[in-house]
Biopython code that builds the backbone (N, CA, C, O; Angstrom):
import numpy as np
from Bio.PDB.StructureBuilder import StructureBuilder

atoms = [
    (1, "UNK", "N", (-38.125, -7.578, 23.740)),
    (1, "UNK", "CA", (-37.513, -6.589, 22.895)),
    (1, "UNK", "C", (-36.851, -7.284, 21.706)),
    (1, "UNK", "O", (-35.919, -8.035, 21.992)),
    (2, "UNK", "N", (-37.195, -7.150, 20.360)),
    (2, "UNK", "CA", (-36.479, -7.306, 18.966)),
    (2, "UNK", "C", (-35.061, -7.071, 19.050)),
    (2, "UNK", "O", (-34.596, -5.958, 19.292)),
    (3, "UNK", "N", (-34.374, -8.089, 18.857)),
    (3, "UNK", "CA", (-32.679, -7.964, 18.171)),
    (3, "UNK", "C", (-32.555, -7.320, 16.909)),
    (3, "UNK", "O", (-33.189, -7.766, 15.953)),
    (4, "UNK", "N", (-32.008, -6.583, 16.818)),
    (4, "UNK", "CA", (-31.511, -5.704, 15.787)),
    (4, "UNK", "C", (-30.622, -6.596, 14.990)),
    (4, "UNK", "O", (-29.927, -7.467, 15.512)),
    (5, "UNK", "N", (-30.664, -6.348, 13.677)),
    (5, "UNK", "CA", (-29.838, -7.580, 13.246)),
    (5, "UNK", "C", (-28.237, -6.484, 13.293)),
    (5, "UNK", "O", (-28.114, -5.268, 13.437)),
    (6, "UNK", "N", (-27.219, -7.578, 13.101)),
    (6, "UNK", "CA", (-25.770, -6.837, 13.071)),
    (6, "UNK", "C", (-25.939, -6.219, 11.720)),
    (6, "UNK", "O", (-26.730, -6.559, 10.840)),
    (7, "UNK", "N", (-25.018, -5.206, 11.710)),
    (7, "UNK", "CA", (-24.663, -4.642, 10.249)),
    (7, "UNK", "C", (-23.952, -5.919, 9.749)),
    (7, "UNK", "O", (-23.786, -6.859, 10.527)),
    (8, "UNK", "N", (-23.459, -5.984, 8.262)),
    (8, "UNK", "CA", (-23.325, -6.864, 7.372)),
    (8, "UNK", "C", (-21.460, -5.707, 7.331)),
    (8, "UNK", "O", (-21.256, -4.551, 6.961)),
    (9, "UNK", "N", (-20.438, -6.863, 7.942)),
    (9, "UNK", "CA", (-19.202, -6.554, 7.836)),
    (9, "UNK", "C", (-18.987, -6.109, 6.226)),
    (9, "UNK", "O", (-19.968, -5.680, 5.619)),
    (10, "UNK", "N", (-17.622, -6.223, 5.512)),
    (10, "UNK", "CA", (-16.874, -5.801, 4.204)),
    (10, "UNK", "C", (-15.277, -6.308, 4.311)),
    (10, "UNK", "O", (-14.213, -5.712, 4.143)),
    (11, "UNK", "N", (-15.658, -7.872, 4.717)),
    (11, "UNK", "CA", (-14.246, -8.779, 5.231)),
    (11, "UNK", "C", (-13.537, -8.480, 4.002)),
    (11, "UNK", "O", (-12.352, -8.180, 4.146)),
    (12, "UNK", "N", (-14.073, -8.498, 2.648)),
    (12, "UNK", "CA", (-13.006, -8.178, 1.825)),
    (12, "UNK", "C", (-11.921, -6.681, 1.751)),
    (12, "UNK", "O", (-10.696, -6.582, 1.686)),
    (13, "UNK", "N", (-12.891, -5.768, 1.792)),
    (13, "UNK", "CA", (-12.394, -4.841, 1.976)),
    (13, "UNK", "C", (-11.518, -4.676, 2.885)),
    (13, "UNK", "O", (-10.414, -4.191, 2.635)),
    (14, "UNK", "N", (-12.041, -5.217, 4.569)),
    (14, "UNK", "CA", (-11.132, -4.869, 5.752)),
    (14, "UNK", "C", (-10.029, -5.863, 5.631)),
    (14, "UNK", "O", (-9.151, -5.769, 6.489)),
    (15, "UNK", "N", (-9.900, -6.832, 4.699)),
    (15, "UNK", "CA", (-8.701, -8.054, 4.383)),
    (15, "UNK", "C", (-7.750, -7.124, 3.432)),
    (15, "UNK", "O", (-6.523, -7.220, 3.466)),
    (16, "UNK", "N", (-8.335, -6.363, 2.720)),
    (16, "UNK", "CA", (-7.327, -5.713, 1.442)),
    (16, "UNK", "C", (-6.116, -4.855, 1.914)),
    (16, "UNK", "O", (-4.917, -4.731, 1.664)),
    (17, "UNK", "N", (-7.367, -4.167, 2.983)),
    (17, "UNK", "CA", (-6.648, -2.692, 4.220)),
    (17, "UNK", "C", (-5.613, -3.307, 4.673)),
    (17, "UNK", "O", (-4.461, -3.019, 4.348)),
    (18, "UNK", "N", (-5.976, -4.332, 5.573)),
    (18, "UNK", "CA", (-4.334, -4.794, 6.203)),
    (18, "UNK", "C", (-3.324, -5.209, 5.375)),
    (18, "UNK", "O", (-2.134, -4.907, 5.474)),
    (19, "UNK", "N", (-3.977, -6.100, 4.338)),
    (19, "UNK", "CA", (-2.813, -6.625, 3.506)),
    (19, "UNK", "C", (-1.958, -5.426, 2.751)),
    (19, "UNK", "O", (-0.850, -5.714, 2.298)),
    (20, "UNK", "N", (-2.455, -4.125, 2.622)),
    (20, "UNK", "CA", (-2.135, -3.375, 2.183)),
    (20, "UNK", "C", (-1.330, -2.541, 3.108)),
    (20, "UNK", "O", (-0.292, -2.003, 2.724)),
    (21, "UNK", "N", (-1.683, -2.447, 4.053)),
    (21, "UNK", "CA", (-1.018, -1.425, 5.376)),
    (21, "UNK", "C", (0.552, -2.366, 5.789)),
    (21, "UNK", "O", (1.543, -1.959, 6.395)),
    (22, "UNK", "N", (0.284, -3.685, 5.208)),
    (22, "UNK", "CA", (1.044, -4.351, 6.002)),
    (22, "UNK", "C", (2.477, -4.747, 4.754)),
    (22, "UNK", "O", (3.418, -5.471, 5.080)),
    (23, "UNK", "N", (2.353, -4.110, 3.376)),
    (23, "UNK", "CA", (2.789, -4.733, 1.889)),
    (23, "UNK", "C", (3.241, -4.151, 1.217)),
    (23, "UNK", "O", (3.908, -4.589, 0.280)),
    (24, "UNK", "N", (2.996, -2.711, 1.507)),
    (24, "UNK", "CA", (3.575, -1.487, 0.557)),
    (24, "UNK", "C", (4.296, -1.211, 0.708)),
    (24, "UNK", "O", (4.682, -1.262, 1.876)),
    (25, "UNK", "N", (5.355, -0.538, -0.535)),
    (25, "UNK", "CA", (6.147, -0.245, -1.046)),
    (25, "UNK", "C", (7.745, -0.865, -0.867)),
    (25, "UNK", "O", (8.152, -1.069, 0.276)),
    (26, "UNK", "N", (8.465, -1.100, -1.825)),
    (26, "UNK", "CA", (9.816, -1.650, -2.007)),
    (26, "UNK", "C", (10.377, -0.838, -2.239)),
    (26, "UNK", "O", (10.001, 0.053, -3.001)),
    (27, "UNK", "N", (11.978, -0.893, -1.382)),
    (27, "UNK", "CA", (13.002, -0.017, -1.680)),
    (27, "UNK", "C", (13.281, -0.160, -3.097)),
    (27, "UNK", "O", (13.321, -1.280, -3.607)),
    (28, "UNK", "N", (13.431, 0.648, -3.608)),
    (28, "UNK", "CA", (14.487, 0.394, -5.730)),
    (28, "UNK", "C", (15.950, 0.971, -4.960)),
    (28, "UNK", "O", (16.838, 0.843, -5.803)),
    (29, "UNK", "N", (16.216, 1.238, -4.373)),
    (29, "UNK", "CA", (17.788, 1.439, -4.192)),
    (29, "UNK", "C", (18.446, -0.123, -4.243)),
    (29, "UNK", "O", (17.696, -1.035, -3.895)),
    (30, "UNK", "N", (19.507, -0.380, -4.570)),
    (30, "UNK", "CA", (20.231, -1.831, -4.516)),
    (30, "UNK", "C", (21.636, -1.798, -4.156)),
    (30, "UNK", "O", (22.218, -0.747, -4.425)),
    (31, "UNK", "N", (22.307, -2.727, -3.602)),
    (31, "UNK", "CA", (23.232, -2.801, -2.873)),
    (31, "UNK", "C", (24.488, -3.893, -3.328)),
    (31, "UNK", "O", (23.915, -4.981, -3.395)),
    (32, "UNK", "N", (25.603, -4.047, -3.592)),
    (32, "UNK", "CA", (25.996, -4.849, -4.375)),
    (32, "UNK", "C", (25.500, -5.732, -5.218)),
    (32, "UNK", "O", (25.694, -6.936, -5.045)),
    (33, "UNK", "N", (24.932, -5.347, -6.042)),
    (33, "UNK", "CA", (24.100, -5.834, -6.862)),
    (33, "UNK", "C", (23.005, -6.994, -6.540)),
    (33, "UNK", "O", (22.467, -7.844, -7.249)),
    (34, "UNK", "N", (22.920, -6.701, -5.337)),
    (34, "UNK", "CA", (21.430, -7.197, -4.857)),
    (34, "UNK", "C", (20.484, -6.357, -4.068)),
    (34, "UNK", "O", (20.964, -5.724, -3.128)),
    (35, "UNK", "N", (19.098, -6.253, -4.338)),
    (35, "UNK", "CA", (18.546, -5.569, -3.801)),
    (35, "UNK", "C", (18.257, -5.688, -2.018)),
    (35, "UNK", "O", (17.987, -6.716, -1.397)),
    (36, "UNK", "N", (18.417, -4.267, -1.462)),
    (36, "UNK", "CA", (18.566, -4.027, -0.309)),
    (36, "UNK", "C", (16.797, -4.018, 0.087)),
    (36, "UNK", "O", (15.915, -3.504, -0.600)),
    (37, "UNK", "N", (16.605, -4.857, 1.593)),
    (37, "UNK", "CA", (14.993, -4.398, 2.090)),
    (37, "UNK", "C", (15.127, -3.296, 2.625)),
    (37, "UNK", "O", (16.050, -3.125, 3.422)),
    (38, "UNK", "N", (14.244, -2.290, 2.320)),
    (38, "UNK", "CA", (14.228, -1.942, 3.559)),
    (38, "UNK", "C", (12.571, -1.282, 4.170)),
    (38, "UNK", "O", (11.987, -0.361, 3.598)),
    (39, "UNK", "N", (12.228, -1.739, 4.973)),
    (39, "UNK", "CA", (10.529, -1.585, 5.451)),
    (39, "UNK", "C", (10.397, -0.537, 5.755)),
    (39, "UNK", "O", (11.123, 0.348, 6.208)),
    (40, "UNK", "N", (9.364, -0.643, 5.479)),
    (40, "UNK", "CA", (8.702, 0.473, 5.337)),
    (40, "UNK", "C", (7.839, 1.310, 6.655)),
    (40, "UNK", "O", (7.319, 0.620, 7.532)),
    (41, "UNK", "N", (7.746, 2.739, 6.706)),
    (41, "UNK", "CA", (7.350, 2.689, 8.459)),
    (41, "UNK", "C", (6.010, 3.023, 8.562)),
    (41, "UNK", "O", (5.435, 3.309, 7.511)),
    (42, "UNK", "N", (5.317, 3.052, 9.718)),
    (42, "UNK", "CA", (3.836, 3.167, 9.905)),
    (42, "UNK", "C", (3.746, 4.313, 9.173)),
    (42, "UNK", "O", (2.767, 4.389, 8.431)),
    (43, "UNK", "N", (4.785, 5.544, 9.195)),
    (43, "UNK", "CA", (3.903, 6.994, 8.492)),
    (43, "UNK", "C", (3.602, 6.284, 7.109)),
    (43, "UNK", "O", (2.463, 6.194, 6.651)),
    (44, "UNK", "N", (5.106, 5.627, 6.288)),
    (44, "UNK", "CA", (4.990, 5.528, 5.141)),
    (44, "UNK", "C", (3.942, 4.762, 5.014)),
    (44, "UNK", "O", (3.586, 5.000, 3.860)),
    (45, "UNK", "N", (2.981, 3.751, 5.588)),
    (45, "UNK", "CA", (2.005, 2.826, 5.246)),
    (45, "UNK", "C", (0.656, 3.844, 4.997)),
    (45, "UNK", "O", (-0.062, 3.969, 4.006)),
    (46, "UNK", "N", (0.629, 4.448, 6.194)),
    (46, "UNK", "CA", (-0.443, 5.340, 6.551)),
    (46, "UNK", "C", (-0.768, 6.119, 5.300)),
    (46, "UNK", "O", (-1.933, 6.244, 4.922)),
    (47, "UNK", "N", (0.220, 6.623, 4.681)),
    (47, "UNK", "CA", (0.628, 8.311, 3.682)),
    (47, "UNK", "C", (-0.259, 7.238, 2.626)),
    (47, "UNK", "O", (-1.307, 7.782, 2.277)),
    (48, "UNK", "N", (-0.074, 5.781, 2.012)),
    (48, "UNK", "CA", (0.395, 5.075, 0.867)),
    (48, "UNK", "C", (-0.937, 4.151, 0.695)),
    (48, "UNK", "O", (-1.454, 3.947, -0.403)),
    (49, "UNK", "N", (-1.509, 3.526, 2.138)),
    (49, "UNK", "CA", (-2.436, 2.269, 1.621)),
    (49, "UNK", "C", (-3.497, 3.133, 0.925)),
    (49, "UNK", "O", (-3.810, 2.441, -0.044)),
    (50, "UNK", "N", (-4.190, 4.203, 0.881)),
    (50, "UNK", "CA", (-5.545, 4.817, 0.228)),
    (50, "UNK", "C", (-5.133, 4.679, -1.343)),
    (50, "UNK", "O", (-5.948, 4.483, -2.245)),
    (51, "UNK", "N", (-3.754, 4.812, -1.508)),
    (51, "UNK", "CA", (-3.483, 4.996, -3.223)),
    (51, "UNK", "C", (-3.487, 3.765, -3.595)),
    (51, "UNK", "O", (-4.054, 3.505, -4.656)),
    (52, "UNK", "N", (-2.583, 2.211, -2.482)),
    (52, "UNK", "CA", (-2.836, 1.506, -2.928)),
    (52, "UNK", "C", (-4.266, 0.422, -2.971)),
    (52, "UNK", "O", (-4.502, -0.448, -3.809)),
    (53, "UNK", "N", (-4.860, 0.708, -2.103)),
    (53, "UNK", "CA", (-6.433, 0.491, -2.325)),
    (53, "UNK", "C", (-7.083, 1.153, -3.296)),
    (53, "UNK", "O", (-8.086, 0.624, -3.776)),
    (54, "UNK", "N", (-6.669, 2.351, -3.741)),
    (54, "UNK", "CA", (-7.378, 3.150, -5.147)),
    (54, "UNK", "C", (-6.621, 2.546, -6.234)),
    (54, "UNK", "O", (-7.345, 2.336, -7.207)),
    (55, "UNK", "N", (-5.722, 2.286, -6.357)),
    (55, "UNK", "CA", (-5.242, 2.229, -7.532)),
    (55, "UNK", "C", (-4.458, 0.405, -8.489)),
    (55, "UNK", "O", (-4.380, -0.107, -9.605)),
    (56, "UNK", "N", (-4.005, 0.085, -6.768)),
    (56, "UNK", "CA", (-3.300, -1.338, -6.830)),
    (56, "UNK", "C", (-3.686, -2.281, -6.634)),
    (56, "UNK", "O", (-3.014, -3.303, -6.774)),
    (57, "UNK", "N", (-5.316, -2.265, -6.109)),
    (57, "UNK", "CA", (-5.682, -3.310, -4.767)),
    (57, "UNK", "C", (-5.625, -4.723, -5.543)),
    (57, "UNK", "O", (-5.295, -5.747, -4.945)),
    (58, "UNK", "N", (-5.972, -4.716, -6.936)),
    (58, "UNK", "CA", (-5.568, -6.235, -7.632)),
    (58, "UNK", "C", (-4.025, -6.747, -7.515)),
    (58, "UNK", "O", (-3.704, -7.925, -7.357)),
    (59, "UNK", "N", (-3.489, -6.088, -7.578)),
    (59, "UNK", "CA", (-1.723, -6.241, -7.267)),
    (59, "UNK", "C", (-1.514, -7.321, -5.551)),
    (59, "UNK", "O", (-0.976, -8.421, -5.419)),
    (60, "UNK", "N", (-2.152, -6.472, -4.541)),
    (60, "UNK", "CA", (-1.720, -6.958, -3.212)),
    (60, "UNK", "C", (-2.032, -8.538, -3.204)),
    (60, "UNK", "O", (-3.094, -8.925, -3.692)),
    (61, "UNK", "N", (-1.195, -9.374, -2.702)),
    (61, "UNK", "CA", (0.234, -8.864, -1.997)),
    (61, "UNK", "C", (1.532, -8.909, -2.219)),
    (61, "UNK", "O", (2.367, -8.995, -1.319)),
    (62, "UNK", "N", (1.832, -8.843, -3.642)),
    (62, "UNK", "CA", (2.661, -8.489, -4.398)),
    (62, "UNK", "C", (3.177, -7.583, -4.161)),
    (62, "UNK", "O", (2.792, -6.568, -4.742)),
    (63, "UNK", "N", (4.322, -7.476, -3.180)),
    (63, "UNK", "CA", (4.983, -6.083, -2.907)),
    (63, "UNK", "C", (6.034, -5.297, -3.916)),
    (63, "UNK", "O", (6.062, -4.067, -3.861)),
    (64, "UNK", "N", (6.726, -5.861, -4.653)),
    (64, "UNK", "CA", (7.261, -5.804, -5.985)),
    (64, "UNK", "C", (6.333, -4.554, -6.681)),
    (64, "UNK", "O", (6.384, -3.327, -6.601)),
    (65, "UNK", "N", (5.242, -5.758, -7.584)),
    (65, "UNK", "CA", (3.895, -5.053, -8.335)),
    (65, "UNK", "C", (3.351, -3.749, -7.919)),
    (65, "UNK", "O", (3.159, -2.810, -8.691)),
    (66, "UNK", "N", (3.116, -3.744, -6.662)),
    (66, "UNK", "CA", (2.188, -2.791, -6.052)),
    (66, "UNK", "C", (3.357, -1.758, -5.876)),
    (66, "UNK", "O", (2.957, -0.598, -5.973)),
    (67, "UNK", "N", (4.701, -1.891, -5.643)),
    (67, "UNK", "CA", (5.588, -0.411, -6.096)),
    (67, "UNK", "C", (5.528, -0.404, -7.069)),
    (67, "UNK", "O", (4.774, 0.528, -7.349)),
    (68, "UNK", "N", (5.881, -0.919, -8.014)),
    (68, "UNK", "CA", (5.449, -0.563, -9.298)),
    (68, "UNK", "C", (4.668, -0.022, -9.951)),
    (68, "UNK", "O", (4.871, 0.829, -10.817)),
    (69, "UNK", "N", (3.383, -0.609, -9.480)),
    (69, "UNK", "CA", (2.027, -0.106, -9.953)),
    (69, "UNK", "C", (2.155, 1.584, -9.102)),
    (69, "UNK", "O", (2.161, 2.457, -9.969)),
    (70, "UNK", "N", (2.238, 2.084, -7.889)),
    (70, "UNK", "CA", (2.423, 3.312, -7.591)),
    (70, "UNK", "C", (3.829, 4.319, -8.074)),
    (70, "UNK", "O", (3.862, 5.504, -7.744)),
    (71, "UNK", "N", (4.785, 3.774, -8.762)),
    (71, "UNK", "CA", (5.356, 4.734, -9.430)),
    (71, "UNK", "C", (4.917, 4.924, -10.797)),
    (71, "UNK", "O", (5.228, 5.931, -11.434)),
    (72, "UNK", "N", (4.085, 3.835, -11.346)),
    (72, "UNK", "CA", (3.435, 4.241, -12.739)),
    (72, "UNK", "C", (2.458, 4.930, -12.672)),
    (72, "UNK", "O", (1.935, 5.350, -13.705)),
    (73, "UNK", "N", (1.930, 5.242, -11.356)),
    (73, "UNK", "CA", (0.348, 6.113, -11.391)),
    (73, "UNK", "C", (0.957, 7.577, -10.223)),
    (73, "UNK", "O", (0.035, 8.066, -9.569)),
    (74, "UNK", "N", (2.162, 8.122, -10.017)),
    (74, "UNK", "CA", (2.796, 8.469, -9.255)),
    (74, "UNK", "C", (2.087, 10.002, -9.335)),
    (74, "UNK", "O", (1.884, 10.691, -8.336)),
    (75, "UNK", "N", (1.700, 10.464, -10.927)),
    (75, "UNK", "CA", (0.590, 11.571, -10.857)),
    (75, "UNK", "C", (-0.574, 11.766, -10.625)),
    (75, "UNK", "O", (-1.056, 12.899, -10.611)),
    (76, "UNK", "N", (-1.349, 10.526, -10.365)),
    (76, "UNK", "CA", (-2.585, 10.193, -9.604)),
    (76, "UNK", "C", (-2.500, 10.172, -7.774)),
    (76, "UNK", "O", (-3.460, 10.236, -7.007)),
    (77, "UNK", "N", (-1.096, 10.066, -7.433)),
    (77, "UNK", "CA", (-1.168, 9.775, -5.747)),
    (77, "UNK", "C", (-1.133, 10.630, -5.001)),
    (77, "UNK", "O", (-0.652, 11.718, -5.320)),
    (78, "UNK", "N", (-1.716, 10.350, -3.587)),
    (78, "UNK", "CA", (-1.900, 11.500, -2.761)),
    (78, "UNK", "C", (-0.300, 12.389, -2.813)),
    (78, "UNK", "O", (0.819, 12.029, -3.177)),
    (79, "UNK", "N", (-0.744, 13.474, -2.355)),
    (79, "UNK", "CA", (0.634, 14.065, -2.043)),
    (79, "UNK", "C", (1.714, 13.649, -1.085)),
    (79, "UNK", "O", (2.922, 13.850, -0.962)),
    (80, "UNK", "N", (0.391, 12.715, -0.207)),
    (80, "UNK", "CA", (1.754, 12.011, 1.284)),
    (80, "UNK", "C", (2.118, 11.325, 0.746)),
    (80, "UNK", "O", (3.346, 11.279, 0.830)),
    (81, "UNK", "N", (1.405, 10.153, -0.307)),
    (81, "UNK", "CA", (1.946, 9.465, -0.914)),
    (81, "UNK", "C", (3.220, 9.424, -1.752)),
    (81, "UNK", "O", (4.331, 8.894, -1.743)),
    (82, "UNK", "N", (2.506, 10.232, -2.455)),
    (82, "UNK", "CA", (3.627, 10.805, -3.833)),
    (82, "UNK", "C", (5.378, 11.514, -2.980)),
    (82, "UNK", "O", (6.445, 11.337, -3.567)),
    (83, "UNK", "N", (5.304, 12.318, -1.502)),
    (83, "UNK", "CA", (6.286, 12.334, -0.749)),
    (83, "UNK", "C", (7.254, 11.023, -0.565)),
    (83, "UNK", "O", (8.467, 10.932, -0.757)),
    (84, "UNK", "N", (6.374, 10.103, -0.156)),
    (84, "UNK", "CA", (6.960, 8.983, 0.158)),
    (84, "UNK", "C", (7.811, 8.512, -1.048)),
    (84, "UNK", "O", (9.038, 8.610, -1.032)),
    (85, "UNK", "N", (7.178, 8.043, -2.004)),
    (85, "UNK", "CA", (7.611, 7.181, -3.320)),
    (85, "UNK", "C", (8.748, 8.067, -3.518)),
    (85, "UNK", "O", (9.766, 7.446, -3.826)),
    (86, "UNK", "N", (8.909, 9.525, -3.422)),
    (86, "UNK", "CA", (9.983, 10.244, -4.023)),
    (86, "UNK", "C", (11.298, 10.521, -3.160)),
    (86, "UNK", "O", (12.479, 10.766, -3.403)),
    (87, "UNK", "N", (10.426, 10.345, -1.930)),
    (87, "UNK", "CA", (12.180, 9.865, -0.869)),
    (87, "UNK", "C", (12.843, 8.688, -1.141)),
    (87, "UNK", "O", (14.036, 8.555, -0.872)),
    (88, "UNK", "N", (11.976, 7.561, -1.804)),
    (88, "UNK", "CA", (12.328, 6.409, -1.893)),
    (88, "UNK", "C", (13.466, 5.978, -3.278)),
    (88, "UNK", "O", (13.932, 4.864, -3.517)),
    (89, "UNK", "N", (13.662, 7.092, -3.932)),
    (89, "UNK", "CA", (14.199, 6.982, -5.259)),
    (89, "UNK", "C", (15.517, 7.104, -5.524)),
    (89, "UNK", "O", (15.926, 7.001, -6.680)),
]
sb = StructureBuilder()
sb.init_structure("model")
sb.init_model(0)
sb.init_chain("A")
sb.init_seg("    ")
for serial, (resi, resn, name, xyz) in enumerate(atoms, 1):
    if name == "N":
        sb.init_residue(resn, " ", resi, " ")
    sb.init_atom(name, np.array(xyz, "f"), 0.0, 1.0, " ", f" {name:<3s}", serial, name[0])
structure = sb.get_structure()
């Protein structure tokens, strides 16, 4: 019986996903004049990596950039998205 060859993976792509699931978004609130972390949670990753794979994926893993880059495109983002970024403000 013939081996089927494997499908041909998309390591870049499936490298972007995590780095992205795992990178998004920065608090802008600040705290005695230093900025406060604060991470971000699985919903918020979930709501956020499709915009930042649509819109940021040259940015990652620049977590800085890539908020940035999604409050400058904030009328392009999903609506879970666009939820998120606007609790965050």
């Amino acid at each position: 019986m013939p081996r089927l060859p494997k499908p041909k993976s998309q390591p870049i792509l499936k490298v972007a996903a995590l780095l992205a699931v795992g990178i998004t978004l920065m608090p802008a609130a600040a705290s005695a004049g230093e900025a406060t972390q604060r991470h971000e949670t699985l919903q918020e990753r979930q709501a956020c990596t499709p915009d930042v794979l649509r819109l940021c994926r040259s940015l990652v893993p620049d977590r800085q950039a890539i908020t940035d880059c999604l409050a400058a495109n904030s009328e392009r983002l999903s609506p879970a998205c666009h939820e998120v970024m606007a609790q965050r403000q």
